[in-house]
LUMPA-33045 format. One record per residue (C-alpha): y, x, z; residue number from 1; residue in one letter. Coordinates in pm, whole numbers, plus 50000, padded with zeros to 5 digits. Layout:
N
py, px, pz, pos, code
Y, X, Z, NUM, a .
...
This chain:
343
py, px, pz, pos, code
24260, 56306, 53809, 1, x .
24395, 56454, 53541, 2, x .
24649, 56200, 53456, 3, x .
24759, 56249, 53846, 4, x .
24796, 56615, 53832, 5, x .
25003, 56566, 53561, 6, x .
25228, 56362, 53733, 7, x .
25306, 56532, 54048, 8, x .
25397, 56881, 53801, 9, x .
25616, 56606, 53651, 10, x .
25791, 56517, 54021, 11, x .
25781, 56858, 54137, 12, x .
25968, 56982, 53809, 13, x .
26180, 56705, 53858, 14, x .
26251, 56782, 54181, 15, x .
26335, 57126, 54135, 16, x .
26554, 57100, 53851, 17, x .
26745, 56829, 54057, 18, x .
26765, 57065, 54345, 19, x .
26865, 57348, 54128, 20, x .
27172, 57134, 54022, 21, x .
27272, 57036, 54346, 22, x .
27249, 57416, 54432, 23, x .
27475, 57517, 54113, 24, x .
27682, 57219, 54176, 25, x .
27758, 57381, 54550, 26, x .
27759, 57716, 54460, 27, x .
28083, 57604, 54196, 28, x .
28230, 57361, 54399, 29, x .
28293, 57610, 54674, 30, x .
28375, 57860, 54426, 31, x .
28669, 57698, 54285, 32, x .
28766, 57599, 54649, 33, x .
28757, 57946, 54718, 34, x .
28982, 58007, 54461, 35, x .
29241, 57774, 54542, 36, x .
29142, 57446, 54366, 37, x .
29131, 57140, 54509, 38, x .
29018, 56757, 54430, 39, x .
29238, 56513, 54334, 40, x .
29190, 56330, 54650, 41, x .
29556, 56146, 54772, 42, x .
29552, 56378, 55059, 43, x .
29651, 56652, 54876, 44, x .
29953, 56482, 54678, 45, x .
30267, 56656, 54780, 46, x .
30425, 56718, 55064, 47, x .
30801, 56512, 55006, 48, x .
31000, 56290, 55248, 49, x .
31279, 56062, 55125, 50, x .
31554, 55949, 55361, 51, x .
31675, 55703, 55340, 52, x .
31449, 55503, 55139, 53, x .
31141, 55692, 55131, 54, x .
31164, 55657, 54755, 55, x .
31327, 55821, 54482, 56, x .
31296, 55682, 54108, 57, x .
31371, 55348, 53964, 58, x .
31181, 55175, 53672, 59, x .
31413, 55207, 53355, 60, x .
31328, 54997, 53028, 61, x .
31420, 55314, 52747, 62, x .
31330, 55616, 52929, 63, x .
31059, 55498, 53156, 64, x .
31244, 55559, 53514, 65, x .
31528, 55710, 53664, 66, x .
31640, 55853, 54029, 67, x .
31742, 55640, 54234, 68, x .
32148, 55584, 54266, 69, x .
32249, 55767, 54582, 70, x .
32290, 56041, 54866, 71, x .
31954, 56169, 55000, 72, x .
31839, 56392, 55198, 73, x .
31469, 56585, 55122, 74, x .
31230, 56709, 55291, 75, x .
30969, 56960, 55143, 76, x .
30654, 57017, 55381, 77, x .
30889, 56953, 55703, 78, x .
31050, 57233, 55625, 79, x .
31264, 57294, 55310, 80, x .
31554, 57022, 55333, 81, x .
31769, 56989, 55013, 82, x .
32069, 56709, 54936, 83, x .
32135, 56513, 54638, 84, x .
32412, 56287, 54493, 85, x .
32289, 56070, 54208, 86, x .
32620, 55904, 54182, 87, x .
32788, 55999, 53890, 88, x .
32828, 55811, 53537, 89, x .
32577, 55572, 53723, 90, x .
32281, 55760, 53875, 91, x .
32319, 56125, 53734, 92, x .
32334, 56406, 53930, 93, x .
32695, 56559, 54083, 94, x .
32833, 56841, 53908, 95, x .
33139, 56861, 54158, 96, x .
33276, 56713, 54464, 97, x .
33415, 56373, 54443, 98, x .
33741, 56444, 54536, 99, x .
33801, 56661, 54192, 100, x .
33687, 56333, 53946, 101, x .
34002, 56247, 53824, 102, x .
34080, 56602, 53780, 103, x .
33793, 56596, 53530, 104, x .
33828, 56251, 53413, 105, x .
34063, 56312, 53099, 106, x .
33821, 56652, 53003, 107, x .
33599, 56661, 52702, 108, x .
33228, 56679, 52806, 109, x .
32936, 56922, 52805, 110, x .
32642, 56701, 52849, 111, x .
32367, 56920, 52992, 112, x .
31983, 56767, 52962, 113, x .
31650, 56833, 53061, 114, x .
31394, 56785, 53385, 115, x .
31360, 56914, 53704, 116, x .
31501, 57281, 53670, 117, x .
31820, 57110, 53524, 118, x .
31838, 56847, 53795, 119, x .
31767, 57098, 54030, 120, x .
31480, 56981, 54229, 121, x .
31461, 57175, 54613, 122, x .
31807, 57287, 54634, 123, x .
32125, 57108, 54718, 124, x .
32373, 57002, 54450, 125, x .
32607, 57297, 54458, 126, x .
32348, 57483, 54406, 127, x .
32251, 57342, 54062, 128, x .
32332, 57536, 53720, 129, x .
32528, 57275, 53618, 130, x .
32730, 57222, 53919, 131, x .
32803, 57605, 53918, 132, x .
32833, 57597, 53518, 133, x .
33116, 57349, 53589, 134, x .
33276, 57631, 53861, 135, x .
33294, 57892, 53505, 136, x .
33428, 57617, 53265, 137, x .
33754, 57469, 53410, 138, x .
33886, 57311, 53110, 139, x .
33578, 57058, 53028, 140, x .
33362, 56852, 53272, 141, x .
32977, 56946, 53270, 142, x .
32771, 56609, 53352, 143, x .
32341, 56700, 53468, 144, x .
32186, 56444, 53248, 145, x .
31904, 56632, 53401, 146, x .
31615, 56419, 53582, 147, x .
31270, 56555, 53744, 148, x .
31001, 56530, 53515, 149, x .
31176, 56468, 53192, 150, x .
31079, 56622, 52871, 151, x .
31268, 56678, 52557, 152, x .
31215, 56330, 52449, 153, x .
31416, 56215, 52757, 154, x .
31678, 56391, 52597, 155, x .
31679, 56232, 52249, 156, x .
31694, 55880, 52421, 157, x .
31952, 55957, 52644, 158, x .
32198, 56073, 52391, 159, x .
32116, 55805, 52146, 160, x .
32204, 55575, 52489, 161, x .
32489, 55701, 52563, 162, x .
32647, 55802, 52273, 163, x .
32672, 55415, 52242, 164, x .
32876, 55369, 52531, 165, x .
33074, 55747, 52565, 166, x .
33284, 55922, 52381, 167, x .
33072, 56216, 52180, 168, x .
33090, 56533, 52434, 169, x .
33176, 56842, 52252, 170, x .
32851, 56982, 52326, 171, x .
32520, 56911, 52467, 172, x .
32262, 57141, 52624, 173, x .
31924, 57090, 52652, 174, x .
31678, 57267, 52899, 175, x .
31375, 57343, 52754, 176, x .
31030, 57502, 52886, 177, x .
30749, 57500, 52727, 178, x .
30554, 57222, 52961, 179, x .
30762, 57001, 52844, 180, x .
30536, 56955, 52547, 181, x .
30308, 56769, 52740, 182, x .
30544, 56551, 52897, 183, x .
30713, 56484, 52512, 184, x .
30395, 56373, 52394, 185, x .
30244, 56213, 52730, 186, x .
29889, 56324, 52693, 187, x .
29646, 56315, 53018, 188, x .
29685, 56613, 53113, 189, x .
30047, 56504, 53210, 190, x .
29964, 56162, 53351, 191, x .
29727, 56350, 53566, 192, x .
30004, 56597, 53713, 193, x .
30295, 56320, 53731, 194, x .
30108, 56041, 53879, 195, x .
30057, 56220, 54223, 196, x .
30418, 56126, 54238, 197, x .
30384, 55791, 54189, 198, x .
30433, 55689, 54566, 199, x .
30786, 55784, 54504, 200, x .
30855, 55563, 54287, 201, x .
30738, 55463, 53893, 202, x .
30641, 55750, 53676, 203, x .
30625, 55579, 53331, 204, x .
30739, 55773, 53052, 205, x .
30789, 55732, 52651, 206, x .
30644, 55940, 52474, 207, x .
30614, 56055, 52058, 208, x .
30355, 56143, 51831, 209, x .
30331, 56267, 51507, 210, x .
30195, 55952, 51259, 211, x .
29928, 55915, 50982, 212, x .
30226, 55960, 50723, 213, x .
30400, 56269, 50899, 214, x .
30640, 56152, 51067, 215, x .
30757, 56148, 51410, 216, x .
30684, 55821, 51613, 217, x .
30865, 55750, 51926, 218, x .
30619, 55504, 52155, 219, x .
30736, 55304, 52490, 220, x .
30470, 55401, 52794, 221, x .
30421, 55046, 52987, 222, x .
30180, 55217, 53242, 223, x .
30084, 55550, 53385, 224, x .
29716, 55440, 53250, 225, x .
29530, 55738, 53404, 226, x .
29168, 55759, 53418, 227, x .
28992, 55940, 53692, 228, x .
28632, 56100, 53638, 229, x .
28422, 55997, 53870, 230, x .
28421, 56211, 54181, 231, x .
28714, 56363, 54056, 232, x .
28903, 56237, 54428, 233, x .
28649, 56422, 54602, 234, x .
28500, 56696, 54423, 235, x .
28753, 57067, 54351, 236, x .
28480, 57135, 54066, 237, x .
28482, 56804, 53883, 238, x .
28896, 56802, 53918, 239, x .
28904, 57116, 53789, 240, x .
28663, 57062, 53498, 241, x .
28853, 56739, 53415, 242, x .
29180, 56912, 53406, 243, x .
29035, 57184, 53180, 244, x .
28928, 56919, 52932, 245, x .
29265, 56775, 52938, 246, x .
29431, 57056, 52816, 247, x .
29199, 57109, 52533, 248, x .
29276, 56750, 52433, 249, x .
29645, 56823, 52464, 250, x .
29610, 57119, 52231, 251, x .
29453, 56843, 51943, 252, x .
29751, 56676, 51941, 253, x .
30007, 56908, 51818, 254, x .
30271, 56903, 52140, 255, x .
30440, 57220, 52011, 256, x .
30492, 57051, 51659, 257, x .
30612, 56734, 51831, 258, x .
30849, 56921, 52035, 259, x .
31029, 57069, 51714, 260, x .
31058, 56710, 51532, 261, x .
31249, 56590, 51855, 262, x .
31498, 56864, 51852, 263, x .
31544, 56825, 51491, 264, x .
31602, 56461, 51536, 265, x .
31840, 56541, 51830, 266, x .
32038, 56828, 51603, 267, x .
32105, 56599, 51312, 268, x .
32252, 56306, 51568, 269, x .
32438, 56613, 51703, 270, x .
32550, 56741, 51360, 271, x .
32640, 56342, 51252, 272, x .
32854, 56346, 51565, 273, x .
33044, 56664, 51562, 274, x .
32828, 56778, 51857, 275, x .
32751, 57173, 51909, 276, x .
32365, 57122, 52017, 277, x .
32237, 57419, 52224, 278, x .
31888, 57517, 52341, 279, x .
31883, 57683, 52603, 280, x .
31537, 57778, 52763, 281, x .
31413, 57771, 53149, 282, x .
31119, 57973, 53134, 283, x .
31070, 58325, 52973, 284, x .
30718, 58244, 52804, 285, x .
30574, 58311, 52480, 286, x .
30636, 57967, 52335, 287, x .
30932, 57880, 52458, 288, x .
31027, 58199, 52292, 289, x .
30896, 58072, 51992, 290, x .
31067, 57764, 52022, 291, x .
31410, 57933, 52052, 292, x .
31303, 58147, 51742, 293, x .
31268, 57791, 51542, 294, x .
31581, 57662, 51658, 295, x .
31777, 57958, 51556, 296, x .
31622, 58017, 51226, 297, x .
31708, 57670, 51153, 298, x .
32125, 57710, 51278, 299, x .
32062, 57584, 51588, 300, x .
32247, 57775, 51885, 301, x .
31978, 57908, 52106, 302, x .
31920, 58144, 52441, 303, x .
31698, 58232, 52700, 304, x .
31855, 58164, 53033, 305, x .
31505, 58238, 53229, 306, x .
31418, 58469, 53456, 307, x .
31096, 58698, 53514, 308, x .
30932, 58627, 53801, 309, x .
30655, 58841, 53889, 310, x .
30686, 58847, 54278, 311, x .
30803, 58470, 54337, 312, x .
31207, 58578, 54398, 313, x .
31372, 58329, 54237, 314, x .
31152, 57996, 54381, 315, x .
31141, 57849, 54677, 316, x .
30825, 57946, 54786, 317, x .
30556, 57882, 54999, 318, x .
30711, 57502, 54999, 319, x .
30784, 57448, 54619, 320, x .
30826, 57636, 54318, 321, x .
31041, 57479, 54127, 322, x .
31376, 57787, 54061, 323, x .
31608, 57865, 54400, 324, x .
31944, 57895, 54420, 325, x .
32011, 58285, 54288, 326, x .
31765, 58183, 53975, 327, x .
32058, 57907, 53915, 328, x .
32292, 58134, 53978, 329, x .
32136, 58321, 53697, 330, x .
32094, 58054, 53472, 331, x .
32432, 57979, 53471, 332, x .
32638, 58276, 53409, 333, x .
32382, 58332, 53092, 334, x .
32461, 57995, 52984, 335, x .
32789, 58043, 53042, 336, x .
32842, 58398, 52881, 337, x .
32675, 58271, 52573, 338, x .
32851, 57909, 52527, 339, x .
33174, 58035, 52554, 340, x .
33236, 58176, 52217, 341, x .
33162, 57817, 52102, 342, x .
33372, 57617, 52245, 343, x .
C-alpha cells in the first residue's frame, strides 16, 4: 500500500509540475505576443512584391549574391511602391539618368559602398544619397556599389574585384552601421534575420573571422545553414528566446574587432592605390561612434552622416524602416559638406 501511495504523490507531483510549465509556458508566450513578438513562422516573413520577376537577388560566386540586373518596381505591404534601376557598371544601382552617361563617362569616380541604406531600399532611385550626392559633385561620377544586406566585408571584396577590372576611383566611401558586424562575421543571429528573405532570391554571404594566430580570415558561405529550435515556427516565446541566445553568441565572437581588421585591410588597398578611403556612418549609435573614433585615430577620414530619430521622421514607417527620402537628403549634403575639402 505503501509502495502505491508513493506512487500516485509521484504522478500527482508530476502532474503538477507539468501543468505548472504549461501554465508559465502560456503565461510568456502571450506575454511576448503582447509585446509585439512573434514566431518565426513563414507567415510573418515580409511583406515585398517584385514585378516583374517576383525576385530580386542573383547567386554570385565572391560576394555571395547580388540584385538582380534591371528596372523594378516594389511593393511594400500593398502600399509603399518604390523603383529601381540596377543597370549600371553591370547590376549596380543608378546614380543618374541614363541620358547624362557619357556626360560622366570620362569623370574620375567616387565609389560609394555599403547595404541597404546606401542602396536605398523603399525609395526610388533619385531619391538615394548617392544619386543626390552625384546632383552636389558635378565634376566626378558617384557609382552605389551599395546592395541590401551587405556588410563591410562586401565592401573589401568588391573593391579588391573591381579594382581588377577599373581604373582606381579617387575615393571610396563606405556606409557603415553598427549591424553590420553581424553580417561581416555571419553569425546566427544574422542568418536568422536574412533568411526570411530568402524567397527573393539567395541570401548567401562570406563572411571573416578572426583565426587561432590573430589574424583576419576571410571564409566563402556555400549555404544559409540556419538551424531552427524546435517550435521556434510556431511559438513568439521560443523565437524570442532563440534570438536572445543568438546575440549572446554573436557577442563571443568579437564582430566589433572583426569589423576594424576589414577596414584596415580596405585602408591599406586604398592607401596602395592612391585611394582617399572614407567612413562615413548611417546610424548615430554608440558603436558606430566608436568605430568612427578608431578610424580617425588611425588617419582614416571619418563622419557621422546619421540622423536621430526619436519619433520615426526620417523612415518610412508603418511599411518599412529602412531611412526615407529627407533622411537621404540629409545624408548627403553631410557627406557632401565634409568630402569636399578632399577632393
Amino acid at each position: 500500500m505503501k509502495e502505491r501511495s508513493n506512487k500516485r504523490k509521484l504522478f500527482f507531483y508530476s502532474l503538477s509540475a507539468v501543468i505548472i510549465l504549461l501554465v508559465v509556458f502560456a503565461i510568456g508566450e502571450a506575454g511576448v505576443r503582447y509585446l509585439g513578438y512573434k514566431s518565426a513562422h513563414p507567415s510573418n516573413r515580409p511583406d515585398i512584391k517584385v514585378e516583374p520577376g517576383d525576385s530580386f537577388y542573383t547567386r554570385d560566386s565572391l560576394l555571395g549574391y547580388m540584385h538582380l540586373q534591371g528596372n523594378y518596381k516594389i511593393i511594400i505591404k500593398d502600399t509603399l511602391v518604390f523603383n529601381v534601376s540596377n543597370t549600371m557598371y553591370g547590376k549596380l544601382r543608378r546614380t543618374h539618368p541614363p541620358e547624362k552617361d557619357s556626360l560622366y563617362k570620362t569623370k574620375d569616380k567616387i565609389w560609394v559602398m555599403g547595404g541597404s541604406c546606401t542602396y536605398g531600399w523603399s525609395i526610388s532611385d533619385e531619391e538615394t544619397y548617392p544619386w543626390k550626392l552625384q546632383e552636389l559633385i558635378k565634376d566626378y561620377e558617384v557609382i552605389n556599389f551599395g546592395v541590401t544586406g551587405y556588410g563591410t566585408i562586401h565592401s573589401l571584396l568588391q573593391m579588391e574585384k573591381r579594382l581588377k577590372t577599373m581604373e582606381p576611383p579617387e575615393m571610396i566611401v563606405i556606409g557603415y552601421a553598427d549591424f553590420h558586424d553581424d553580417r561581416n562575421t555571419y553569425n546566427d543571429r544574422r542568418k536568422k534575420q536574412a533568411e526570411v528573405h530568402d524567397y527573393l532570391g539567395p541570401h548567401i554571404q562570406p563572411y571573416a573571422r578572426i583565426g587561432d594566430d590573430g589574424e583576419l580570415v576571410i571564409h566563402r558561405a556555400d549555404t544559409t545553414d540556419y538551424q531552427h529550435w524546435p517550435l521556434s515556427g510556431h511559438s513568439a516565446l521560443i523565437n524570442t528566446t532563440e534570438k536572445a541566445f543568438n546575440l549572446l553568441k554573436a557577442k563571443m565572437l568579437d564582430n566589433h574587432e572583426v569589423s576594424r581588421r576589414l577596414i584596415d585591410r580596405i585602408h591599406q588597398i586604398c592607401q596602395r592605390n592612391g585611394i582617399t578611403l572614407v567612413i562615413a556612418g548611417i546610424n548615430p549609435s554608440d558603436r558606430t561612434n566608436e568605430m568612427l573614433t578608431y578610424c580617425r585615430e588611425n588617419d582614416i577620414p571619418a563622419v557621422n552622416i546619421g540622423v536621430i530619430n526619436p519619433d520615426g521622421r526620417y523612415q518610412n514607417l508603418p511599411w518599412d524602416g529602412h531611412p526615407n527620402a529627407w533622411a537621404n537628403t540629409v545624408y548627403s549634403y553631410r557627406l557632401y559638406e565634409f568630402i569636399k575639402d578632399y577632393l
